[in-house]
PDB file of N, CA, C and O in Angstrom:
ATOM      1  N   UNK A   1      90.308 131.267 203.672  1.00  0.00           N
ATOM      2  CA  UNK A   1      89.984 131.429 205.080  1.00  0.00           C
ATOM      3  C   UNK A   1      88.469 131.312 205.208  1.00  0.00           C
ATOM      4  O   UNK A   1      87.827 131.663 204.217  1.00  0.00           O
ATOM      5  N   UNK A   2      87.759 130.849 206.335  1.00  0.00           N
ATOM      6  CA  UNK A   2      86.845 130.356 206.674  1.00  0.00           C
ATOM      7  C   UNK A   2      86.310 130.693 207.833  1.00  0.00           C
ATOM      8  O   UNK A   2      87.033 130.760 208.827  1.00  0.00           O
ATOM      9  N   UNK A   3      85.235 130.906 207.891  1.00  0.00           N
ATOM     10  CA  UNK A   3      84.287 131.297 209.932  1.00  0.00           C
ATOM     11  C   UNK A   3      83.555 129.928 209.673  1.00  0.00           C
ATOM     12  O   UNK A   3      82.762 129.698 208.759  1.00  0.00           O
ATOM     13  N   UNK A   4      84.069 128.872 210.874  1.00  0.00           N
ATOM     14  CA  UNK A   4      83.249 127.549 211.053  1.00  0.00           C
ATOM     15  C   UNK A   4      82.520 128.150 212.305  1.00  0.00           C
ATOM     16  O   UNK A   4      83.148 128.653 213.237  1.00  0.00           O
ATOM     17  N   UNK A   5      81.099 128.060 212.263  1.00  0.00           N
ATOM     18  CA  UNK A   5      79.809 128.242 213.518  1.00  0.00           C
ATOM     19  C   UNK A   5      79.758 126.949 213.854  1.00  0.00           C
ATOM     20  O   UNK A   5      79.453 126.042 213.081  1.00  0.00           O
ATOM     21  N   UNK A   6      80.082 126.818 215.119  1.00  0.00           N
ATOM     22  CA  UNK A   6      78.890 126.031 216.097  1.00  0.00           C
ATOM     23  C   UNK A   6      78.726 126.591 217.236  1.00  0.00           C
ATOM     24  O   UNK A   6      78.539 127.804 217.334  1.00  0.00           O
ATOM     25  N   UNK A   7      78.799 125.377 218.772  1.00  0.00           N
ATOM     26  CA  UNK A   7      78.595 126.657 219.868  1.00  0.00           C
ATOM     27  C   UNK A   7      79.559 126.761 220.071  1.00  0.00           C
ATOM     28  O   UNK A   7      80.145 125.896 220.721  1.00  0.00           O
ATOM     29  N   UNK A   8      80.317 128.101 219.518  1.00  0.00           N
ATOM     30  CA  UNK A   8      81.372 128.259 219.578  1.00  0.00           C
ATOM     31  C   UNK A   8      81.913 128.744 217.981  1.00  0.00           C
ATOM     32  O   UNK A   8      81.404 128.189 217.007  1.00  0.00           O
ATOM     33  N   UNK A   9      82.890 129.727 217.804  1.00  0.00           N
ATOM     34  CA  UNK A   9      83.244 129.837 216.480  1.00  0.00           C
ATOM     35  C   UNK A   9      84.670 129.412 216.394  1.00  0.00           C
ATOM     36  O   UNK A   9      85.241 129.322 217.481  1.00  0.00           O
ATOM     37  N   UNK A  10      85.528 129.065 215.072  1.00  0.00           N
ATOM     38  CA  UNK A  10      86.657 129.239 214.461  1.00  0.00           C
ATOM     39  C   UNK A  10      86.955 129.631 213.081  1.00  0.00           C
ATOM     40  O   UNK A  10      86.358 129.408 212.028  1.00  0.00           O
ATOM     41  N   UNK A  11      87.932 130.214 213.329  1.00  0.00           N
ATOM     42  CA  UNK A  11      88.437 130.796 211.715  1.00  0.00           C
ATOM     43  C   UNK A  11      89.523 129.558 211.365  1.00  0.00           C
ATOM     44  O   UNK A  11      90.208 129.032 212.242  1.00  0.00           O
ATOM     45  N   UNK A  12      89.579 129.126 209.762  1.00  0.00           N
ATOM     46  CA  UNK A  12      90.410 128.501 209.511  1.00  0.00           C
ATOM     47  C   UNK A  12      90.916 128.804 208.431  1.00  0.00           C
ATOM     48  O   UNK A  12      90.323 129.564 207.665  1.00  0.00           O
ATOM     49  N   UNK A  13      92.144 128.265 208.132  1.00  0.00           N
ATOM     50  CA  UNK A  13      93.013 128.779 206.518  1.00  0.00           C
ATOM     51  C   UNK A  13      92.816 127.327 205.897  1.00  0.00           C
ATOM     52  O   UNK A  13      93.655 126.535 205.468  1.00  0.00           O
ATOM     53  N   UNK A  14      91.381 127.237 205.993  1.00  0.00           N
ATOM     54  CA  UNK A  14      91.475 125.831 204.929  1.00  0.00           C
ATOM     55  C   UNK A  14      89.985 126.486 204.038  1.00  0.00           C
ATOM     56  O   UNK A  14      89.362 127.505 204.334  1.00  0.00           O
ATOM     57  N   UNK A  15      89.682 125.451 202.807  1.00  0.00           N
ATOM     58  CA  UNK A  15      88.546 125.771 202.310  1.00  0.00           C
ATOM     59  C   UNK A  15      87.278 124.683 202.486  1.00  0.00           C
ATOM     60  O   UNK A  15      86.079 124.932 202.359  1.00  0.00           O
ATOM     61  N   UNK A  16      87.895 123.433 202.810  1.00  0.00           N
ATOM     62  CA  UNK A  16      87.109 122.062 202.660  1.00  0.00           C
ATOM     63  C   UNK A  16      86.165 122.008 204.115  1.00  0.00           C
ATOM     64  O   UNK A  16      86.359 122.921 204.917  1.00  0.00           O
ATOM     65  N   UNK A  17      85.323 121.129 204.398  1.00  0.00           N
ATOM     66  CA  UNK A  17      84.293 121.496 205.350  1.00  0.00           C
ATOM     67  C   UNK A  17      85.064 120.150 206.285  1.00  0.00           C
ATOM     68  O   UNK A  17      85.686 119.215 205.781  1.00  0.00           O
ATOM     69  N   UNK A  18      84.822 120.369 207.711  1.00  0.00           N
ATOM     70  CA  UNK A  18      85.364 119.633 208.671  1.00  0.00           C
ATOM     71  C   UNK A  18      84.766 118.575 208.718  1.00  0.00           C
ATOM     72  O   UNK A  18      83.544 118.665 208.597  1.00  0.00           O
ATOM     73  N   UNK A  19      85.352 117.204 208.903  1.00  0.00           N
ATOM     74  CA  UNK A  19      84.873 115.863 209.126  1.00  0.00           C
ATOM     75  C   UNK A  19      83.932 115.332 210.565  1.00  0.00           C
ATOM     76  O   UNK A  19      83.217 114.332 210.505  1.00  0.00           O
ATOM     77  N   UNK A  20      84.034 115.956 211.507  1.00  0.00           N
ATOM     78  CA  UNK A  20      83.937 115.180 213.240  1.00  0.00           C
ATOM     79  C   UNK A  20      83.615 116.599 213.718  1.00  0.00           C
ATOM     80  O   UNK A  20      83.914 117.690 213.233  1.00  0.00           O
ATOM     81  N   UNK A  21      82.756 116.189 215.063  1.00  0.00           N
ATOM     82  CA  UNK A  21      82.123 117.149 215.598  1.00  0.00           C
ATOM     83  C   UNK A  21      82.291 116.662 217.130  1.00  0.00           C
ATOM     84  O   UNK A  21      81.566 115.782 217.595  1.00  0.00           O
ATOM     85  N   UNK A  22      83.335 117.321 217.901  1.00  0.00           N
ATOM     86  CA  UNK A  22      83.226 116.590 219.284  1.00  0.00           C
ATOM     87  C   UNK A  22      81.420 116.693 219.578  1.00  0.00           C
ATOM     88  O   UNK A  22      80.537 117.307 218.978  1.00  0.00           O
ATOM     89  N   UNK A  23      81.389 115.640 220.976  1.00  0.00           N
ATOM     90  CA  UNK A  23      79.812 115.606 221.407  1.00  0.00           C
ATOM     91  C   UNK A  23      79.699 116.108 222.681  1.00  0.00           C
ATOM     92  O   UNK A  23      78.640 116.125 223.308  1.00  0.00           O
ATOM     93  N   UNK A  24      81.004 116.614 223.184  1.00  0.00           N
ATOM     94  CA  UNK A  24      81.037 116.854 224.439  1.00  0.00           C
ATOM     95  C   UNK A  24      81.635 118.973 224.426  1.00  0.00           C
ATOM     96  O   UNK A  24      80.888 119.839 224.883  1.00  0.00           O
ATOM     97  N   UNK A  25      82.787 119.239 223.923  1.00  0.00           N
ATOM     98  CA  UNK A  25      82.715 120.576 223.482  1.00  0.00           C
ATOM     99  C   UNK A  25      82.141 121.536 222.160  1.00  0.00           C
ATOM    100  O   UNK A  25      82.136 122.752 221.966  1.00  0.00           O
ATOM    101  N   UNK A  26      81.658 120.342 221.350  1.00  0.00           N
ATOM    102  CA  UNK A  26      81.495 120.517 220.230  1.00  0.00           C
ATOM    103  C   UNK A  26      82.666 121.330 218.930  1.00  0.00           C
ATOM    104  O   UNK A  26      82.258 122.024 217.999  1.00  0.00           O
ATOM    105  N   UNK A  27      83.596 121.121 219.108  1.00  0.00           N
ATOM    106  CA  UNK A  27      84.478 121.785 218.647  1.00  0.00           C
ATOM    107  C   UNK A  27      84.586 120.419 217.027  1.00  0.00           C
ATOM    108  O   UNK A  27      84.370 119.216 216.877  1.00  0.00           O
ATOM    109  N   UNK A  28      85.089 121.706 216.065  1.00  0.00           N
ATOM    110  CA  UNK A  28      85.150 120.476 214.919  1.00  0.00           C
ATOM    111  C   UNK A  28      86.271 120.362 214.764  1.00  0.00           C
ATOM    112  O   UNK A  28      87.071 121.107 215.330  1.00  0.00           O
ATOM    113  N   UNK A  29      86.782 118.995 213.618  1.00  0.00           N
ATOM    114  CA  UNK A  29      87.975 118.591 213.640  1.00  0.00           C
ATOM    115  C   UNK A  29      88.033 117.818 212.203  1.00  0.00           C
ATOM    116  O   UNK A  29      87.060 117.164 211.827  1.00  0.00           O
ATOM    117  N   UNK A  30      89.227 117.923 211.414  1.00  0.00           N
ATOM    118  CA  UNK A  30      88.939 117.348 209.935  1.00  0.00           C
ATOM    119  C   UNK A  30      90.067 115.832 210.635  1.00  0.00           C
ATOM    120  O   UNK A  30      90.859 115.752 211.573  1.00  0.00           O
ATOM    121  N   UNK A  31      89.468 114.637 209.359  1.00  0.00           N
ATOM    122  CA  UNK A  31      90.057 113.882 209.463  1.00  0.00           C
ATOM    123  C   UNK A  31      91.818 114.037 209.417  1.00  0.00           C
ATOM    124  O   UNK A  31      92.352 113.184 210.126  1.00  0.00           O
ATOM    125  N   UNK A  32      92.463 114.654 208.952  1.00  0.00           N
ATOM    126  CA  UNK A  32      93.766 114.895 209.128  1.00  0.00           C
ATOM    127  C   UNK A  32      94.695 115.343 210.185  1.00  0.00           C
ATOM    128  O   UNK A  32      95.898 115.276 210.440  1.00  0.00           O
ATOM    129  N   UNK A  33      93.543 115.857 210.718  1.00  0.00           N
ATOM    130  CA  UNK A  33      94.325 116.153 212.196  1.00  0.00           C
ATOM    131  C   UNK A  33      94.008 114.750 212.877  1.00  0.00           C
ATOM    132  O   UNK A  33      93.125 114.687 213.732  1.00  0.00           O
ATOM    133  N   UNK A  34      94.335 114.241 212.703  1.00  0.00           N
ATOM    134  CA  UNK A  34      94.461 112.689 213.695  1.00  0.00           C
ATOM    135  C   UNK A  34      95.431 111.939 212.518  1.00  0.00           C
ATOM    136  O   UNK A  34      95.622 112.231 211.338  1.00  0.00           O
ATOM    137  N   UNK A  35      95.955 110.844 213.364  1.00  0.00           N
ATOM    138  CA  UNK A  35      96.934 109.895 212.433  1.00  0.00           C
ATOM    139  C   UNK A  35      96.242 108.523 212.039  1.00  0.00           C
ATOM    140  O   UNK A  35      95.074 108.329 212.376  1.00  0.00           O
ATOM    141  N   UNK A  36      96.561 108.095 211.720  1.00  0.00           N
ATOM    142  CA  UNK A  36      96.057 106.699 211.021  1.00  0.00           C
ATOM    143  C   UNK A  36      95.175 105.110 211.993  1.00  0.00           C
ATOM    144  O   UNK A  36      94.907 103.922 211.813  1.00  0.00           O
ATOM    145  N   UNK A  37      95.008 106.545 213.349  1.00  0.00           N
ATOM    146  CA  UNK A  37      94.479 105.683 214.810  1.00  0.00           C
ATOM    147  C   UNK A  37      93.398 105.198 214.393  1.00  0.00           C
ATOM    148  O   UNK A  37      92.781 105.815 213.525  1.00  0.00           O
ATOM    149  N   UNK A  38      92.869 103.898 214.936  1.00  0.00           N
ATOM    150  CA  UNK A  38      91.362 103.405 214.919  1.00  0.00           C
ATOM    151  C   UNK A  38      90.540 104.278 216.179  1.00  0.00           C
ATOM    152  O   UNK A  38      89.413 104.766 216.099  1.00  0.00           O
ATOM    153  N   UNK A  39      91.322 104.305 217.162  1.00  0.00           N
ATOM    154  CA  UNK A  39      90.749 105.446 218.117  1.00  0.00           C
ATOM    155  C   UNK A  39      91.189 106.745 218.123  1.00  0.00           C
ATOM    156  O   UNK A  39      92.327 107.116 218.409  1.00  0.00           O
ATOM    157  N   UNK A  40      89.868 107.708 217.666  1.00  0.00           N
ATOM    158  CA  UNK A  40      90.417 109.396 217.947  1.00  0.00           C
ATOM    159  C   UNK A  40      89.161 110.058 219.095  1.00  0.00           C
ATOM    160  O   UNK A  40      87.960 110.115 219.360  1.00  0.00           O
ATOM    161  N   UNK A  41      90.127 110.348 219.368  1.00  0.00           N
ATOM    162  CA  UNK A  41      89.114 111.932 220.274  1.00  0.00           C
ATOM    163  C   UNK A  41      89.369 112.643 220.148  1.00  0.00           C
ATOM    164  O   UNK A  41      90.415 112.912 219.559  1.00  0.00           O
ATOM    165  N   UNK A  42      88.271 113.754 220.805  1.00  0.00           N
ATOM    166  CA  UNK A  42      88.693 115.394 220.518  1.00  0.00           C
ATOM    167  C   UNK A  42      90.382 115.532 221.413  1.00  0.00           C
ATOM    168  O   UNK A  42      90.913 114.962 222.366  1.00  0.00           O
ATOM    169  N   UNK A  43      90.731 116.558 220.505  1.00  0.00           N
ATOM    170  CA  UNK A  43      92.028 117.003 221.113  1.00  0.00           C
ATOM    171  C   UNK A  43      91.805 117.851 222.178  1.00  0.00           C
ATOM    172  O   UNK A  43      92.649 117.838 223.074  1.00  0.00           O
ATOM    173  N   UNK A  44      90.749 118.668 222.289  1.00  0.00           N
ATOM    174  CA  UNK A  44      90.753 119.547 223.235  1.00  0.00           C
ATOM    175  C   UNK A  44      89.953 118.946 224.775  1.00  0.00           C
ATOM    176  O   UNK A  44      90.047 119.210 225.973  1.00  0.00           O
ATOM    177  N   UNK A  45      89.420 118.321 224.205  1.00  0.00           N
ATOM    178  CA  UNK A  45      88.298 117.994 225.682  1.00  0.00           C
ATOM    179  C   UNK A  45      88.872 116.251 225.834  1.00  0.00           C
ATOM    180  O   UNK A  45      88.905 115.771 226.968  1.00  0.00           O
ATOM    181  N   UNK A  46      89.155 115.682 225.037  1.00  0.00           N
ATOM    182  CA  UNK A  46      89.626 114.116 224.947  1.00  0.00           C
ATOM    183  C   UNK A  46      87.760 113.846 224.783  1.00  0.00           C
ATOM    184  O   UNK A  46      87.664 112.649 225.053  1.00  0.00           O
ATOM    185  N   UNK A  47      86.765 114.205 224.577  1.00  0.00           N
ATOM    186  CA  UNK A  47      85.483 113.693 224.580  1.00  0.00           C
ATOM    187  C   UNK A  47      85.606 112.758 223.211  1.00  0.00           C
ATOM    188  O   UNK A  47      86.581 112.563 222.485  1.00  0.00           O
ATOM    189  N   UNK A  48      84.452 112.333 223.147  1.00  0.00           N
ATOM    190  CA  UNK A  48      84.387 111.730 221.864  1.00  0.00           C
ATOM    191  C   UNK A  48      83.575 112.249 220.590  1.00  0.00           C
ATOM    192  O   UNK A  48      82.613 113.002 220.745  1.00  0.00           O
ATOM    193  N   UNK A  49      83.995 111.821 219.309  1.00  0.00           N
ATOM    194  CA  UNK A  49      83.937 112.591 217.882  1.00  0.00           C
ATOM    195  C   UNK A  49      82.634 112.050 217.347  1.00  0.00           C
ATOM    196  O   UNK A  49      82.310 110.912 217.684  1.00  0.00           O
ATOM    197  N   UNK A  50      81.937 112.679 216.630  1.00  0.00           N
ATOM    198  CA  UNK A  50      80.536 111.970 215.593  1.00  0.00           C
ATOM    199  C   UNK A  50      80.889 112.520 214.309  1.00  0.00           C
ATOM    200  O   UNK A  50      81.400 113.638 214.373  1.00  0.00           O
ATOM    201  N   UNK A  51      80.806 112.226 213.627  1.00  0.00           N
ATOM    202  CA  UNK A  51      81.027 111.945 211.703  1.00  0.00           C
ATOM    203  C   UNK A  51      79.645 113.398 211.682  1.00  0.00           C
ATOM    204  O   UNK A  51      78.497 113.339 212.121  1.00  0.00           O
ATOM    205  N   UNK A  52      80.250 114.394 211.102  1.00  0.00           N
ATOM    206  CA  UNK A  52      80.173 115.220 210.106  1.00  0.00           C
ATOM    207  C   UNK A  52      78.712 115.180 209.193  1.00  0.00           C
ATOM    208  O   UNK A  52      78.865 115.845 208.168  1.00  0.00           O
ATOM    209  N   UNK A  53      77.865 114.810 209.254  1.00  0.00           N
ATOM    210  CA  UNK A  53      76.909 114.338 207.669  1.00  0.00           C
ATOM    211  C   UNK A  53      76.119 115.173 207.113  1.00  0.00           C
ATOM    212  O   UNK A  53      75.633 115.797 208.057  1.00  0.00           O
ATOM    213  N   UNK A  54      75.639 115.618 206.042  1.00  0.00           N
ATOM    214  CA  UNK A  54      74.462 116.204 205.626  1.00  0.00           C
ATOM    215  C   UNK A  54      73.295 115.789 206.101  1.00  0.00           C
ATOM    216  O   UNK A  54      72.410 116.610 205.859  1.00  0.00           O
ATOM    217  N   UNK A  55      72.838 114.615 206.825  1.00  0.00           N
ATOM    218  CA  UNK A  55      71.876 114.334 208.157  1.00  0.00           C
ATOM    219  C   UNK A  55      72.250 114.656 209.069  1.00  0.00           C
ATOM    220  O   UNK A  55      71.358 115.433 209.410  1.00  0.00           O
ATOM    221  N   UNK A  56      72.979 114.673 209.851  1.00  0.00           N
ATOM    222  CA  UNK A  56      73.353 115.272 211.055  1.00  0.00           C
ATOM    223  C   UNK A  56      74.855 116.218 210.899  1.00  0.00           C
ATOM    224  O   UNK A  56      76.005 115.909 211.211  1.00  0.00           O
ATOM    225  N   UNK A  57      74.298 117.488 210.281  1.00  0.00           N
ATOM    226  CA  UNK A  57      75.335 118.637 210.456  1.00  0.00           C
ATOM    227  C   UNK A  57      76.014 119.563 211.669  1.00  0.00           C
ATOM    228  O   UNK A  57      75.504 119.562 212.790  1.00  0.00           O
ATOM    229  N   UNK A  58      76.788 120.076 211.468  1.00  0.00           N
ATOM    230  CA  UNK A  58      77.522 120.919 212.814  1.00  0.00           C
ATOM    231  C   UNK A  58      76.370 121.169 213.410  1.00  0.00           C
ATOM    232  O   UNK A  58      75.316 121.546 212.898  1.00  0.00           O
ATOM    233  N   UNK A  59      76.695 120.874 214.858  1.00  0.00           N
ATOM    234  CA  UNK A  59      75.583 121.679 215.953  1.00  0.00           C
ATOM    235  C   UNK A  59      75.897 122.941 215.986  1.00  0.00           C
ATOM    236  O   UNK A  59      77.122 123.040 216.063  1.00  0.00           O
ATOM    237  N   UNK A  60      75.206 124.291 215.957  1.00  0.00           N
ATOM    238  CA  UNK A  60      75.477 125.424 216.124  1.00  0.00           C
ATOM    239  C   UNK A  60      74.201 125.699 217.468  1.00  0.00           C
ATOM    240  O   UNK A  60      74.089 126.805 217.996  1.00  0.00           O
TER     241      UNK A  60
END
């Protein structure tokens, strides 16, 4: 189990660090929660996702 910070918190029962960072709620999201789409968006806001990086990490 896990406390992911940004603006905004979640607890998760995973250990691995999340892939996508909506740009609009900022909520994160690992590649697995989406299917094999060329297009994903956030699930919660439908906004759109930015890649995760050690240059550009979770917004908190």
């Amino acid at each position: 189990m896990q406390v992911i910070q940004y603006k905004g918190v979640t607890l998760v029962a995973r250990d691995d660090a999340p892939t996508y960072q909506c740009k609009h709620c900022f909520k994160v999201w690992w590649a697995d929660d989406f299917d094999n789409s060329v297009f994903i968006a956030c699930q919660n806001c439908h906004g759109e996702l930015r890649d995760i990086t050690d240059d550009d990490p979770i917004e908190t």
